[in-house]
C-alpha positions in Angstrom: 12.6 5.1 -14.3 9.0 5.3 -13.6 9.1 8.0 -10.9 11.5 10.0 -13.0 8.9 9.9 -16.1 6.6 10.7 -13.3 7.8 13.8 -12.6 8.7 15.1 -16.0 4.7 14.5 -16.6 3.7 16.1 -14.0 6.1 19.3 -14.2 5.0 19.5 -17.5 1.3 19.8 -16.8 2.0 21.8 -13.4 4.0 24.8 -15.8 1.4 24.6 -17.8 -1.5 25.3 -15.4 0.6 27.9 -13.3 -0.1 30.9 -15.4 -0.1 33.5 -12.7 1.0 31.3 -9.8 1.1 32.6 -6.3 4.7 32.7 -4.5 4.3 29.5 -2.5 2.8 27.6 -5.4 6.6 28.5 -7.1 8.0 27.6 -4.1 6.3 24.1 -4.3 7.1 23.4 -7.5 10.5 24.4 -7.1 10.9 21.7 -4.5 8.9 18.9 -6.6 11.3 19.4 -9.8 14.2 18.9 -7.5 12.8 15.7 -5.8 12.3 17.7 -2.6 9.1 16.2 -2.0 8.3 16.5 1.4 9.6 20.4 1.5 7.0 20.5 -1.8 3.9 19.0 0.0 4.2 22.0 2.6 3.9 24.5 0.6 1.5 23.1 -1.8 -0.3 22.1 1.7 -0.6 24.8 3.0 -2.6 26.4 0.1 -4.5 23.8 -0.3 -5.9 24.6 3.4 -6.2 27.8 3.3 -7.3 29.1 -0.1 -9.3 25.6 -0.7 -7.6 25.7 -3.9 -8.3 22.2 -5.7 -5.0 22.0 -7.9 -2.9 22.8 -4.6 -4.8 20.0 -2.7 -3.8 18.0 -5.9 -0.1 18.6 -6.1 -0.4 17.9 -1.8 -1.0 14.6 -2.8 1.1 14.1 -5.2 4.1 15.5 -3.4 3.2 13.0 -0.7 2.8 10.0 -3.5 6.1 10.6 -4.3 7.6 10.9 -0.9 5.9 7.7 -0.2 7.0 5.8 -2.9 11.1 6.9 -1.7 10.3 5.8 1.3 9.1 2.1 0.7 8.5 -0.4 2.2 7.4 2.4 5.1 5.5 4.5 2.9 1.7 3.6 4.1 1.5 6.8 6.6 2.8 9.3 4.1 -0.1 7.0 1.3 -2.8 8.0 3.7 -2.0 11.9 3.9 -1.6 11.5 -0.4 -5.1 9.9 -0.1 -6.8 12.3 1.9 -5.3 15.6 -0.4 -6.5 13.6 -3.9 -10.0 13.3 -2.4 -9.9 17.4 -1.0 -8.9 17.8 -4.6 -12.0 15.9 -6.0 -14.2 17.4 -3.8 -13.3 21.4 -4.4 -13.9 20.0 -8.2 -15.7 17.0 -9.0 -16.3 17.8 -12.8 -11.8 17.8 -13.5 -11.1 14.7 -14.7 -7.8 15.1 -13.8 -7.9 15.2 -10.3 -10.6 12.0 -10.5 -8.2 9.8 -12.1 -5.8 11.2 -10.0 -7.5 9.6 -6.7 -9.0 6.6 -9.1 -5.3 5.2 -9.9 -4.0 6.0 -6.6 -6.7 3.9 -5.0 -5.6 1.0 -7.0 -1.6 1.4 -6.8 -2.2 1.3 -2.5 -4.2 -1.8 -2.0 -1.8 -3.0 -0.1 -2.1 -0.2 1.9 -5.4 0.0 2.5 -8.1 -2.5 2.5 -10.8 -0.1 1.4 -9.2 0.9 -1.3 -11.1 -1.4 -3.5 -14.2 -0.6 -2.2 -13.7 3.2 -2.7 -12.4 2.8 -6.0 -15.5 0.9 -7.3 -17.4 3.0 -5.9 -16.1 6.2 -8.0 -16.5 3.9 -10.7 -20.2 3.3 -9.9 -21.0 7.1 -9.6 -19.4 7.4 -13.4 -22.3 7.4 -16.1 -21.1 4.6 -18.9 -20.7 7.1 -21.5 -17.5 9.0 -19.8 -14.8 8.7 -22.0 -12.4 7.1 -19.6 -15.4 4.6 -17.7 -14.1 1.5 -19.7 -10.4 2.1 -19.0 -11.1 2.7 -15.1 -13.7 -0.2 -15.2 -10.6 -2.4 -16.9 -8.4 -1.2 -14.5 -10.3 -2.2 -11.8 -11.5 -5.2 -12.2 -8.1 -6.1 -13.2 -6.8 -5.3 -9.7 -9.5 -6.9 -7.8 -8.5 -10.1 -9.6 -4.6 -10.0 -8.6 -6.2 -9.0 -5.0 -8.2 -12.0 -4.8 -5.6 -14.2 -5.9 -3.4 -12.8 -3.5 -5.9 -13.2 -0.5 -6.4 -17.0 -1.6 -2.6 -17.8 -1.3 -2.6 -15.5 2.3 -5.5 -17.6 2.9 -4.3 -21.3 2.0 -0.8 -20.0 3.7 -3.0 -19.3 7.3 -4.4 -22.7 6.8 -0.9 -24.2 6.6 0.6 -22.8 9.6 -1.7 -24.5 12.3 -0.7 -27.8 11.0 2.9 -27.2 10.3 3.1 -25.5 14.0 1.3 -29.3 15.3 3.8 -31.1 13.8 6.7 -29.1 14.6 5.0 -29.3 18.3 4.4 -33.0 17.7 8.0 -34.1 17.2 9.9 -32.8 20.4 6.5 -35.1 22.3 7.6 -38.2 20.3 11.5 -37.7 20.4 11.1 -37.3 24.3 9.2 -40.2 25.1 11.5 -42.0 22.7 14.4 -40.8 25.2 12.4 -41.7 28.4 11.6 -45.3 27.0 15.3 -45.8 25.6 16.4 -44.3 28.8 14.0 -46.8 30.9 15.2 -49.6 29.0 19.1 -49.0 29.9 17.8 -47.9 33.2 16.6 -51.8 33.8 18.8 -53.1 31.6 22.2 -51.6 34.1 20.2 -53.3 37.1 20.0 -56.5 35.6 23.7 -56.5 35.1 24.7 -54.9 38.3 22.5 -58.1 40.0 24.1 -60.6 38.3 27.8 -59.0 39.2 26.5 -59.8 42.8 
């Protein structure tokens, strides 16, 4: 449901940019409406390299988002091609808000992904003068996902812990249970020979 909505938001705002499109811009958004997403990321791609055009680098990425979010759990290659076509987008035009966010959120959905996500994303943040109109909603944002982050590193954390001590006592019991067979096994052992010498 959420990658359908998604789409429709995005189609909506791609018609609506695409006055005078160029044939392989059609092309690509031909192939995103029909969930072709891969086939869509070439042509928008290729654009985006050669004509350094800032919303082709954009749709690149998001083409790629999308692939990668059909392709979970494998989706962190396709995440770091997404990455690096939101921050072309950026770049080519820092002052479009659109293509900011763009690259803002997407940091924060792939932290699992990639460990400087984080760090990246507050540091956009820290570039941003307070009075942008969207700087309390990305600050909210992303402070809210560097908490769940944290709390998940404490659990990975604690779990690590755990797992040196569960491995000694696992590698404990087999040490005890043997010796308790060698002594059991003594204890017959001597116990036979006292019989067999009194049978004599």
């Amino acid at each position: 449901m959420k990658l359908t909505l998604s789409i429709a938001v995005a189609l909506t705002a791609l018609y609506l940019q695409a006055a005078e499109p160029n044939p392989e811009f059609l092309a690509g958004r031909d192939y995103y409406a029909a969930a072709e997403f891969g086939k869509a990321a070439g042509r928008f791609q290729a654009l985006c390299n050669t004509d350094h055009d800032a919303q082709a680098c954009y749709w690149t990425g998001l083409s790629y988002e999308r692939l990668a979010d059909v392709k979970m759990p494998f989706g962190c290659r396709i995440d770091a091609k997404a990455h690096e076509y939101f921050a072309k987008a950026t770049m080519l035009a820092p002052t479009v808000p659109l293509y900011r966010d763009a690259l803002f959120d997407f940091l924060l959905d792939t932290t699992d992904c990639s460990r400087n996500a984080l760090r990246e994303a507050s540091g956009m943040l820290s570039a941003m003068p307070e009075s942008d109109p969207d700087y309390d909603r990305m600050r909210s944002r992303l402070e809210e996902e560097s908490h769940v982050n944290a709390s998940l590193e404490t659990r990975a954390a604690r779990l690590f812990l755990l797992i040196p001590r569960a491995t000694y006592r696992v590698a404990a019991l087999p040490a005890d249970a043997h010796a308790k067979s060698r002594a059991t096994a003594r204890g017959l052992q001597t116990t036979d020979f006292q019989s067999a010498g009194q049978s004599f």
